[in-house]
Backbone as CSV, one residue per row, in Angstrom:
resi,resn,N_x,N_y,N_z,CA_x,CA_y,CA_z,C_x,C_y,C_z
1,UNK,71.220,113.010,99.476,72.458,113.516,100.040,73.487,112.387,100.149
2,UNK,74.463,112.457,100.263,75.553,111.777,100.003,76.623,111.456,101.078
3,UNK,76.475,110.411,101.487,76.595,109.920,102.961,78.261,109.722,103.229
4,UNK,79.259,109.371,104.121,80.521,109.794,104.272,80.805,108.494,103.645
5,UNK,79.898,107.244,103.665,80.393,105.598,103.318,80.476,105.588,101.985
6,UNK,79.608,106.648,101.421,79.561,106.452,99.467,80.611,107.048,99.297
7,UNK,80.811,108.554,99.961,81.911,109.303,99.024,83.662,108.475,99.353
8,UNK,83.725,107.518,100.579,84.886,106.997,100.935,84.985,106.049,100.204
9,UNK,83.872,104.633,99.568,83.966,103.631,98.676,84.182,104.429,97.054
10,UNK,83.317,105.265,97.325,83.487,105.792,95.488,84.923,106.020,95.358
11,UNK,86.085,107.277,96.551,87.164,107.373,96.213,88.115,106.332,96.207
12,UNK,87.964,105.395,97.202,88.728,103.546,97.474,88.720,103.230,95.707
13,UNK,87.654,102.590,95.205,87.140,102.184,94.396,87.812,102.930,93.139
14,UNK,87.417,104.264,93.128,88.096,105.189,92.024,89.977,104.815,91.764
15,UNK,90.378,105.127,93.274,91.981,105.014,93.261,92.079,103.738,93.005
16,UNK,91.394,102.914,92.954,91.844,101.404,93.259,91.947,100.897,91.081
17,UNK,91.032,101.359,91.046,90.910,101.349,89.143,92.171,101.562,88.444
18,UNK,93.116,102.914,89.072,94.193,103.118,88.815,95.044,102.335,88.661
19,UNK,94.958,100.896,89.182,95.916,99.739,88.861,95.378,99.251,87.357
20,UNK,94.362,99.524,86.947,94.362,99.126,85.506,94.928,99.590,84.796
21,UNK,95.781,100.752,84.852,95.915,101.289,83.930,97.366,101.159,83.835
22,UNK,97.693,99.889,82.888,98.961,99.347,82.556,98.847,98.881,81.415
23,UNK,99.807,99.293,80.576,100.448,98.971,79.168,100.367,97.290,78.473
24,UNK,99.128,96.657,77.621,99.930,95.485,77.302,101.213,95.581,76.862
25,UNK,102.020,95.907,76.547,103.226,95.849,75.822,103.808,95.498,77.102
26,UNK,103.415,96.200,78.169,104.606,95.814,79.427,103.935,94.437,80.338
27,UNK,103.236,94.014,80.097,102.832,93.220,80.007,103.773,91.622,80.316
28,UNK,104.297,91.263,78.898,105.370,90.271,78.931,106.625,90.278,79.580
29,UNK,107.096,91.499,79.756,108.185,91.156,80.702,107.587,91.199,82.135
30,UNK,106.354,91.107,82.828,106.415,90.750,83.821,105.990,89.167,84.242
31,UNK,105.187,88.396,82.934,105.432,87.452,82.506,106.571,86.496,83.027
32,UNK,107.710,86.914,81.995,108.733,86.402,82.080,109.786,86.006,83.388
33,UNK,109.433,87.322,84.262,109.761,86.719,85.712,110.118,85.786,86.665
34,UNK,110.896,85.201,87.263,110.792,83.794,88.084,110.133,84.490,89.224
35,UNK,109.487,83.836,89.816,108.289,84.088,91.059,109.127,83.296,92.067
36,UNK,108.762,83.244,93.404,109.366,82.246,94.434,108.548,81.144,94.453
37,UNK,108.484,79.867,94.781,107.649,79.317,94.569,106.110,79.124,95.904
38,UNK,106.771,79.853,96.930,105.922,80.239,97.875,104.653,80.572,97.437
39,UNK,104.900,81.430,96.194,103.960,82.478,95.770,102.916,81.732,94.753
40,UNK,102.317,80.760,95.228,101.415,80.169,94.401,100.411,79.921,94.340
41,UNK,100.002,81.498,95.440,98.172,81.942,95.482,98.209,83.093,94.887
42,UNK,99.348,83.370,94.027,99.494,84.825,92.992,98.013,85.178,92.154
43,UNK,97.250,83.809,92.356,95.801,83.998,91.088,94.885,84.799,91.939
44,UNK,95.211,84.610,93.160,94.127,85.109,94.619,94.547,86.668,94.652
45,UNK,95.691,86.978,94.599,96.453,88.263,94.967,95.187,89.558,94.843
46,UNK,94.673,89.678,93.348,93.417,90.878,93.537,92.344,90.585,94.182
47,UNK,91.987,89.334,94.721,90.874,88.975,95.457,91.621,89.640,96.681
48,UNK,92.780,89.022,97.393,93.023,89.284,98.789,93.185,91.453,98.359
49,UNK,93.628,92.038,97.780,93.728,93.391,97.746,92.286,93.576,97.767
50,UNK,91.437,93.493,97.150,89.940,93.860,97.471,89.355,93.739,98.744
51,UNK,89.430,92.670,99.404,89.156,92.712,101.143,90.025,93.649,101.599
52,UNK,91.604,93.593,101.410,92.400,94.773,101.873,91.793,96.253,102.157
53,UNK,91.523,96.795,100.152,91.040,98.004,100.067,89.812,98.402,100.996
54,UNK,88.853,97.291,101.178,87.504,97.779,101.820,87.550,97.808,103.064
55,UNK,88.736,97.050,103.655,89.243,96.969,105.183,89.839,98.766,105.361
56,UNK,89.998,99.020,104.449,90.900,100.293,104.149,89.874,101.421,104.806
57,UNK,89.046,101.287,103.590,87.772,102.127,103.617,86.757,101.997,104.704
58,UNK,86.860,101.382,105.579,86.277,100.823,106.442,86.241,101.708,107.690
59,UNK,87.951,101.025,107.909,88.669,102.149,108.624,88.487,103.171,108.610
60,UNK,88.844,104.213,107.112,88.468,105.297,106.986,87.142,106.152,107.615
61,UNK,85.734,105.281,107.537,84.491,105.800,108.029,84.666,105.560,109.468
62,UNK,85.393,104.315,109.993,85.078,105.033,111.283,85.918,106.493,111.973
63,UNK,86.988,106.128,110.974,87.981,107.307,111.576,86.667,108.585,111.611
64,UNK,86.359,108.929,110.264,85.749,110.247,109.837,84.210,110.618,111.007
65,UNK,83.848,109.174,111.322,82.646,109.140,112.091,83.198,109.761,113.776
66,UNK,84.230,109.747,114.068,84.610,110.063,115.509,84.882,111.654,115.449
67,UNK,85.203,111.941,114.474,85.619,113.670,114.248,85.740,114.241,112.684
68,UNK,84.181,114.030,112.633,84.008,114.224,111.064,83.965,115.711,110.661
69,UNK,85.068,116.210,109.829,85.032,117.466,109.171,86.448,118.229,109.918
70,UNK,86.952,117.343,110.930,88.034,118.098,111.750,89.249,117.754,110.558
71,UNK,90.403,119.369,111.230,91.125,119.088,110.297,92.223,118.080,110.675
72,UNK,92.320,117.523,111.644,92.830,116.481,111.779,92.010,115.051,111.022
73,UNK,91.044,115.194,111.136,90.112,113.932,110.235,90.629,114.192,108.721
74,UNK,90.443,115.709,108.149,90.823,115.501,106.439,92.174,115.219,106.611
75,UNK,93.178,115.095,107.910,94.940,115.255,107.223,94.890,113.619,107.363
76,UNK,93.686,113.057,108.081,93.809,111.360,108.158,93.365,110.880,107.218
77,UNK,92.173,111.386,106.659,91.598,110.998,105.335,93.016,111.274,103.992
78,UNK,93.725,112.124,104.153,94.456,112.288,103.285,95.800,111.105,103.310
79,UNK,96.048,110.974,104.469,96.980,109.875,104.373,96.402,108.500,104.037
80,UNK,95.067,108.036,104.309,94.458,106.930,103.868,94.662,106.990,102.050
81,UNK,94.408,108.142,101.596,94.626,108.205,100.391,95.993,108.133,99.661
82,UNK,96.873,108.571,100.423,98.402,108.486,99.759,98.752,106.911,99.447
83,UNK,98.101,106.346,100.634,97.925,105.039,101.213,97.839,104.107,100.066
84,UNK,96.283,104.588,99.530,95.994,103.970,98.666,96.966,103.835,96.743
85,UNK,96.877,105.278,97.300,97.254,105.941,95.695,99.046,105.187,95.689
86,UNK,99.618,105.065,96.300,101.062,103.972,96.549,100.951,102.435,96.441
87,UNK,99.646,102.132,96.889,99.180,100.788,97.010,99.286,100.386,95.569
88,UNK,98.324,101.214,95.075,98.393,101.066,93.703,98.685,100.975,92.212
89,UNK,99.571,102.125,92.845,100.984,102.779,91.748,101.948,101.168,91.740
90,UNK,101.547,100.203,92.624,103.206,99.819,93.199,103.112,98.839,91.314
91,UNK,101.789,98.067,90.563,102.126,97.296,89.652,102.032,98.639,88.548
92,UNK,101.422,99.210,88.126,102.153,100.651,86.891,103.725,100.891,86.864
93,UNK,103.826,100.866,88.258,104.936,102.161,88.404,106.152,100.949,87.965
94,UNK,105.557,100.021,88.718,107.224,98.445,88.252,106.953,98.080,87.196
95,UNK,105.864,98.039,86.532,105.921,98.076,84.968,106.308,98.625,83.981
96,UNK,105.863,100.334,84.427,106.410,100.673,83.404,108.015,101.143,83.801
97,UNK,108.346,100.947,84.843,109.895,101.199,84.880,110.576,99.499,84.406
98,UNK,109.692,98.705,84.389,110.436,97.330,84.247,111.809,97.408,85.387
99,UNK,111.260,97.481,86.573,112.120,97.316,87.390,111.648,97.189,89.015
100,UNK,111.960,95.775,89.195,111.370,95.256,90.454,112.249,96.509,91.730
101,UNK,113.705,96.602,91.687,113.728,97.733,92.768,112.583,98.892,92.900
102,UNK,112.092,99.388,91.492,110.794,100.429,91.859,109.968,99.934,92.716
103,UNK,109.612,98.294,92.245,108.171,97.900,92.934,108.536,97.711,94.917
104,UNK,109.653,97.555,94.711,110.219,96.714,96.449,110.008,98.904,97.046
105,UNK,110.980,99.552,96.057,110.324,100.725,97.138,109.298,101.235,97.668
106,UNK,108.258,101.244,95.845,107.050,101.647,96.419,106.112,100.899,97.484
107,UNK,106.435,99.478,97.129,105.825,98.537,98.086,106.397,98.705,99.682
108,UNK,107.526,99.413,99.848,107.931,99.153,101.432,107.699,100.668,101.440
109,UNK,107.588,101.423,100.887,106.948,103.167,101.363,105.807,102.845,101.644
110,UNK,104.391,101.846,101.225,103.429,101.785,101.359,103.089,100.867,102.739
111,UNK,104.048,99.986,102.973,104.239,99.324,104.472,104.748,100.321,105.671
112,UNK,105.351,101.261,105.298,105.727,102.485,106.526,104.465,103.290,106.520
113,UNK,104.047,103.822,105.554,103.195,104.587,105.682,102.083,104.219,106.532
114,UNK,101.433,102.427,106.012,100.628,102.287,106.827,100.749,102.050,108.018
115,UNK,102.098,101.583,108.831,102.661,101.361,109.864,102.054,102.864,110.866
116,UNK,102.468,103.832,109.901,102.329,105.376,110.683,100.586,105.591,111.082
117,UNK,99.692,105.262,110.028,98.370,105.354,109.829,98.112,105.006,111.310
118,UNK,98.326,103.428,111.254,98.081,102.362,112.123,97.844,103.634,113.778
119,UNK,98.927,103.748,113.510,99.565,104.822,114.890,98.673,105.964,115.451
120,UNK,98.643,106.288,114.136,97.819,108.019,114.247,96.381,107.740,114.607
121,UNK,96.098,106.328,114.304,94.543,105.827,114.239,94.251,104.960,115.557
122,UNK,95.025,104.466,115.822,94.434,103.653,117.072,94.183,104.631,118.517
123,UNK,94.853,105.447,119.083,94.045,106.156,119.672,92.640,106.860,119.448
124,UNK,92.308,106.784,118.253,91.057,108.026,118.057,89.774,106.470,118.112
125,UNK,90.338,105.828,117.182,89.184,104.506,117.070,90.061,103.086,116.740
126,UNK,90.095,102.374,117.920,90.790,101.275,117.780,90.121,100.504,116.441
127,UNK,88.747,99.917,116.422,88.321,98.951,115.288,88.891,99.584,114.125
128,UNK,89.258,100.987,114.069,89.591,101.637,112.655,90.780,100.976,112.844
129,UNK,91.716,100.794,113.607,93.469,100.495,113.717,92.698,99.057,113.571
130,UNK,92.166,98.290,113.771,92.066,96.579,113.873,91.794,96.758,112.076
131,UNK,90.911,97.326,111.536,90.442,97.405,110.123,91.682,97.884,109.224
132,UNK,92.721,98.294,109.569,93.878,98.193,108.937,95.006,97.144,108.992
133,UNK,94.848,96.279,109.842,95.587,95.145,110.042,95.750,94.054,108.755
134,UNK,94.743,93.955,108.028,95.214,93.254,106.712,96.050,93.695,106.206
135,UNK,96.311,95.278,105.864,97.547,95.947,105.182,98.104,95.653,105.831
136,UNK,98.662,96.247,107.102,99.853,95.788,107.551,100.552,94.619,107.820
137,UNK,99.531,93.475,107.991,100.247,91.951,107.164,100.625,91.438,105.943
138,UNK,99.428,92.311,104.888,100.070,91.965,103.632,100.652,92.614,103.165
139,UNK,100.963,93.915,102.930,101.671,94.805,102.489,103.639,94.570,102.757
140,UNK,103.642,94.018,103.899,105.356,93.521,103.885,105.420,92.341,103.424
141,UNK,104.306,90.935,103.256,104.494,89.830,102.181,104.723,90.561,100.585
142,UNK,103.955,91.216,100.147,104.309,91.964,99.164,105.333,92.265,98.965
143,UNK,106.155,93.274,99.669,107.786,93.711,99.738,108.586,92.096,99.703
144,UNK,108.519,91.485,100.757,109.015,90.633,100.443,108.787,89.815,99.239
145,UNK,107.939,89.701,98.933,108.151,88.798,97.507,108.719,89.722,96.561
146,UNK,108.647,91.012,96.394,109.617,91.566,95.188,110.527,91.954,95.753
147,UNK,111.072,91.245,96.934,112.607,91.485,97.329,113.093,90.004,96.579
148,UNK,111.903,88.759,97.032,112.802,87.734,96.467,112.684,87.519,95.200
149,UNK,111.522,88.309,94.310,111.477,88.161,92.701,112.663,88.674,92.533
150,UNK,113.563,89.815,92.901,114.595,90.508,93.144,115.459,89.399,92.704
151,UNK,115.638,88.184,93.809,116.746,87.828,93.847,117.317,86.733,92.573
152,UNK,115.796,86.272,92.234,115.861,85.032,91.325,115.790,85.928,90.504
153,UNK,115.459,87.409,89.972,115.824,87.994,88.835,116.587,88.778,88.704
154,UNK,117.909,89.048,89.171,119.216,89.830,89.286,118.845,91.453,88.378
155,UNK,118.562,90.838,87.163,119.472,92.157,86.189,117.584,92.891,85.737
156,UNK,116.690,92.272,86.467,115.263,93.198,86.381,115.122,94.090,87.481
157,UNK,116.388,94.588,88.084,116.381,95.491,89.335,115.948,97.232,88.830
């Protein structure tokens, strides 16, 4: 039988794959980019999203473990997922639009959203609200850096 921790890592894991799926061709123009120079643990970036995601999923089981099957639990499980599924979209979606304003929106829709999570979650199970706290620190470094890739790249908006 199939326990609430497999089917929450299998879907994390599943949505999380979805960032592979980007175009070499688009590829070089993100290349080409000026970066800030802050940004020069960019090689770390999918390491730190992987602790993120499982901090994610984490959360998620305890949420589901306090009121598992309620429909308030699937409308929380569902926002963990929008969560994700935005998280992820944010390098596709600025790729294939070749346009860092896409990435700064999707990236700061994905910082509100979890802002809201945060909210909806800490009354039911605080460690679930503490297990989202990596997003909500990294997720606005994110915005911010493609606000300032933004700036050093004017006309890739």
């Amino acid at each position: 039988m199939l326990k609430p921790w497999m089917i929450i890592g299998a879907v994390t894991l599943l949505v999380a794959l979805g960032g592979l799926f980007i175009r070499p061709k688009d590829i070089p123009w993100a290349k080409h980019l000026d970066r800030p120079n802050w940004l020069f643990f960019e090689p770390a970036i999918p390491f730190i999203w992987t602790v993120i995601y499982t901090c994610g999923a984490i959360s998620a089981l305890f949420v589901w473990q306090a009121d598992p099957g309620s429909v308030k639990t699937w409308l929380l499980m569902g926002l963990y997922l929008l969560i994700e599924i935005v998280t992820t979209a944010y390098i596709p979606a600025t790729l294939r639009s070749r346009s860092l304003g896409v990435g700064k929106v999707v990236g700061a829709s994905g910082s509100v959203l979890g802002i809201l999570l945060f909210f909806l979650v800490l009354p039911i199970n605080q460690s679930a609200a503490f297990f989202l706290l990596p997003y909500l620190i990294w997720s606005p470094i994110g915005t911010y850096a493609t606000e300032q890739m933004i700036e050093l790249n004017p006309r890739e908006v």
